[in-house]
N, C-alpha and C positions, 0 to 999 in steps of 0.2 A: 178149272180156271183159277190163277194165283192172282190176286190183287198184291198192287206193291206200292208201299206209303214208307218213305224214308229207307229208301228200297229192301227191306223187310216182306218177303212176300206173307201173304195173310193170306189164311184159309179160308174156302171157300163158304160162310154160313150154310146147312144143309141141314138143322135142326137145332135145339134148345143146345147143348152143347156146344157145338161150331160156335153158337151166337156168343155165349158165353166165353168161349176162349177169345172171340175177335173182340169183344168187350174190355175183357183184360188186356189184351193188346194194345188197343190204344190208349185205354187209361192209363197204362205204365212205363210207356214207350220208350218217352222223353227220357223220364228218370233213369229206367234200367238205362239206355242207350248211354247216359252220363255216368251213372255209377260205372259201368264194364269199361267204357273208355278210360277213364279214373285208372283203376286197376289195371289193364292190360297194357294202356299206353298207345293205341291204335283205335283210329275210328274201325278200321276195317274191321279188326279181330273182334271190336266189340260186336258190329251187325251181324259176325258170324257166330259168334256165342250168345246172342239173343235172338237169333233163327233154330239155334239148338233147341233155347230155353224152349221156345213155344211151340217147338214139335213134342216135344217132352211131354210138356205137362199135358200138352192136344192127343200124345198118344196114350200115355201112362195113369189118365185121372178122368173120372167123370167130373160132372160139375160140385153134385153132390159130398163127393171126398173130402174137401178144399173147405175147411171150416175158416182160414186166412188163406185169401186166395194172392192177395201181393206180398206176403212173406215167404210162400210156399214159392212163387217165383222168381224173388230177390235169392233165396235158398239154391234153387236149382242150377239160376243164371252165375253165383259164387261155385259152386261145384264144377261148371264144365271152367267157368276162367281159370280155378286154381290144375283143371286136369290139362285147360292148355296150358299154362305156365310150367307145369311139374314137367309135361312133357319138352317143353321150348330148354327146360334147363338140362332135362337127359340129352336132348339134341345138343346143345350146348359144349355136354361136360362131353360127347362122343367125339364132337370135331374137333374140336379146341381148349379140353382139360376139363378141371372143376370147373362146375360154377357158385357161386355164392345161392346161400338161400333166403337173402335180402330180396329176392324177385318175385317171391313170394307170401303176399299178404295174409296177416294171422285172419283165418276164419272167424274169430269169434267177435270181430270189426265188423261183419256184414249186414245191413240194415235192418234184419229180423232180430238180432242179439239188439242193435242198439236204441232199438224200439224198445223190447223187454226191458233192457235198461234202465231204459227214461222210466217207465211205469212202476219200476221197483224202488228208482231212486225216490220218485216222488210219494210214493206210500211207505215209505221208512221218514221220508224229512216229516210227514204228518206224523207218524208215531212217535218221534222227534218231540215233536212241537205238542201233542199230547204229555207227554212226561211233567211231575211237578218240575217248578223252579230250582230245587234244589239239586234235583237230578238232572234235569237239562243243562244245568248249567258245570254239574262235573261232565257230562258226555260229552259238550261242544268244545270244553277244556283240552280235552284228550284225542277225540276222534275227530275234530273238526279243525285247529289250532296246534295239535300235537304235541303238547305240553305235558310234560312230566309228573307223575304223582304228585312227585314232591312240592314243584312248580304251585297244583292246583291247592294242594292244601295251604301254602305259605298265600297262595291269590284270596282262600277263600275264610282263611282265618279256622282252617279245622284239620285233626289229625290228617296224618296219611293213610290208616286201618279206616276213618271214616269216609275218608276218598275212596278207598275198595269198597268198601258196602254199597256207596250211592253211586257205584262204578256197574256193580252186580244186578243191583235191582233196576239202573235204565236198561239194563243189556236184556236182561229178562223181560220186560213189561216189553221193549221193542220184539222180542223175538216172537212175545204171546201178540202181540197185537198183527205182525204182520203173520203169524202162523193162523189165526184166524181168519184172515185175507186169502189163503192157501200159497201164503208165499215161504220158504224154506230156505233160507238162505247158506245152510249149509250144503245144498242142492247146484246151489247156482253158481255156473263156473265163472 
């Protein structure tokens, strides 16, 4: 027996699982439903690529797996949109030539990247704002303003060899402080 809400049919609850997927389900609905429409440009395509999503995760994950259970969603619901798009454009280039691959949207835009995002920007602006004054203020010169060596030592009344040093040690005190975070920012695409 399918239940259907925003005609999405939903699984039938038949234990702690079932529960838990129709849980996700309507918690995320709305959002997925706007985000895929967003993307694919069709309400339709999106209810069909977010009836993907939730037979997916309903067949391929216990509840357990799912340490983020709306990322791991937002994720899967970006994968079948860009496999229909990949495909819309082979169809595409077969009937009627190339097609551009402006149709499809860079992955790394998808809601679980721009989450991590936020949480990385916001634990580097603290390490930021940790740094002495001296330092903070050649790093926001440069990395925030985009001002030139040269620029920062004429602003700040000191060499440009002393601009490099207080260049090295904000970069490094930032790197150690968010490396003790377990954040890597040479890691992170």
């Amino acid at each position: 027996m399918d239940r259907t809400v925003g005609e999405i049919r939903r699984f039938p609850p038949t234990g702690t699982a079932d529960a838990f997927f129709e849980q996700l389900c309507r918690a995320h609905e709305a959002q997925l439903l706007a985000y895929l429409t967003q993307m694919l440009g069709r309400v339709d395509l999106a209810r069909e690529v977010a009836q993907d999503t939730f037979e997916q995760l309903h067949r391929m994950y216990r509840p357990e797996q799912l340490l983020f259970p709306r990322a791991m969603l937002f994720k899967v619901a970006t994968n079948f949109a860009l496999m229909h798009l990949r495909r819309r454009r082979v169809e595409t280039a077969v009937v009627s030539g190339p097609a551009g691959m402006e149709e499809v949207p860079d992955q790394a835009a998808g809601p679980d990247r721009q989450v991590m995002a936020a949480q990385i920007a916001q634990r580097l602006a603290a390490a930021i704002e940790a740094l002495s004054p001296p330092l903070r203020a050649v790093f926001v010169l440069a990395h925030v303003q985009g001002r030139s060596r040269k620029e920062i030592a004429a602003r700040l009344g000191i060499s440009e060899r002393r601009v490099d040093k207080r260049m090295t040690r904000a970069l490094r005190q930032c790197r150690m402080r968010l490396s003790s975070q377990g954040i890597d920012l040479a890691e992170v695409d």
